[in-house]
C-alpha positions in Angstrom: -4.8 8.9 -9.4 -5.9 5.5 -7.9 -5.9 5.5 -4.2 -5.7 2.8 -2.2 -8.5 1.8 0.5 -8.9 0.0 3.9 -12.1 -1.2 5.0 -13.8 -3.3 7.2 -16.2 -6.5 5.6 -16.2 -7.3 9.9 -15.0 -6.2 13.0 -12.2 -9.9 12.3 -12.2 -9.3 7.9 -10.3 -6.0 6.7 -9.9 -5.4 3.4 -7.4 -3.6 1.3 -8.7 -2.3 -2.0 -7.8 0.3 -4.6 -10.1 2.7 -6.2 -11.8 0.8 -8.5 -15.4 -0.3 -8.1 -15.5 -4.1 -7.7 -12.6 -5.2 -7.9 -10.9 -7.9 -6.1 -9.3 -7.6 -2.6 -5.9 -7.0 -2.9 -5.1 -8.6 0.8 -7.7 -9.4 3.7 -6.8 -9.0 7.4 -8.1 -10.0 10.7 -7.4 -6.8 11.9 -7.6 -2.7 11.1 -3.7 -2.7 12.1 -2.6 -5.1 10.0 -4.3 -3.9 7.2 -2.9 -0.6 7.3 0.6 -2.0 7.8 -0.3 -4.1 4.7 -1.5 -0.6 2.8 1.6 1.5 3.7 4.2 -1.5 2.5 2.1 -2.2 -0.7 2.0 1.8 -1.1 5.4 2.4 -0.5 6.2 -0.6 -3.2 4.2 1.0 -6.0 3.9 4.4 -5.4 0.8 5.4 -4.2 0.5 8.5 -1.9 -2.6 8.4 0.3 -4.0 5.4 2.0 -8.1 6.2 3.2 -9.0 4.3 6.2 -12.7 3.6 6.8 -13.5 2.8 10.0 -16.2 0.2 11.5 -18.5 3.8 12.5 -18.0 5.1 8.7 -15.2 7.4 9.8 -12.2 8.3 7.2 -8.6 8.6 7.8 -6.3 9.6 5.3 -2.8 8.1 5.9 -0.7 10.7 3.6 3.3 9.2 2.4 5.9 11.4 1.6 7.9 11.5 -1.5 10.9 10.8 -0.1 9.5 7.3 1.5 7.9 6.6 -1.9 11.2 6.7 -4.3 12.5 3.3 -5.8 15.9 2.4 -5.0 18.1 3.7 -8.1 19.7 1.4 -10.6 21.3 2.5 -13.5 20.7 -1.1 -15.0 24.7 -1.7 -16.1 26.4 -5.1 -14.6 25.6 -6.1 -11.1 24.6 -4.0 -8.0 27.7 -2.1 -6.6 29.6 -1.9 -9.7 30.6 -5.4 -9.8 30.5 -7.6 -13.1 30.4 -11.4 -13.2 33.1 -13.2 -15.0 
């Protein structure tokens, strides 16, 4: 399971990464708050459940989502939203 990361380059550069060894950024942010605002949205869009926080002193957070927050809007895929069908 790929989790996603924030960490700081600076005390003005925050990154947000996922688990994979060099790879690139996936946003940068001039603060820790934004960041995490960034990881939660970007987590909440694809899925992930945990968000780790490194802080500037080398401390961990773990931001943990809930299922519920994490489920895709259903579709069935037939016609338009709502039922409707163009004519």
């Amino acid at each position: 399971m790929k989790i996603l990361h924030v960490a700081p380059l600076s005390e003005e550069r925050w990154v947000l990464t996922l688990d994979e060894d060099g790879a690139t950024p996936v946003s940068e942010h001039t603060t820790r708050g934004e960041a995490e605002g960034a990881a939660r949205a970007y987590a909440e869009s694809f899925g992930y459940p945990e968000v780790q926080v490194h802080g500037l002193d080398g401390s961990l957070e773990r931001m943990l989502l809930y299922d519920e927050a994490l489920e895709a809007p259903h579709y069935d895929g037939g016609g338009a939203p709502g039922g409707f069908t163009a004519s």
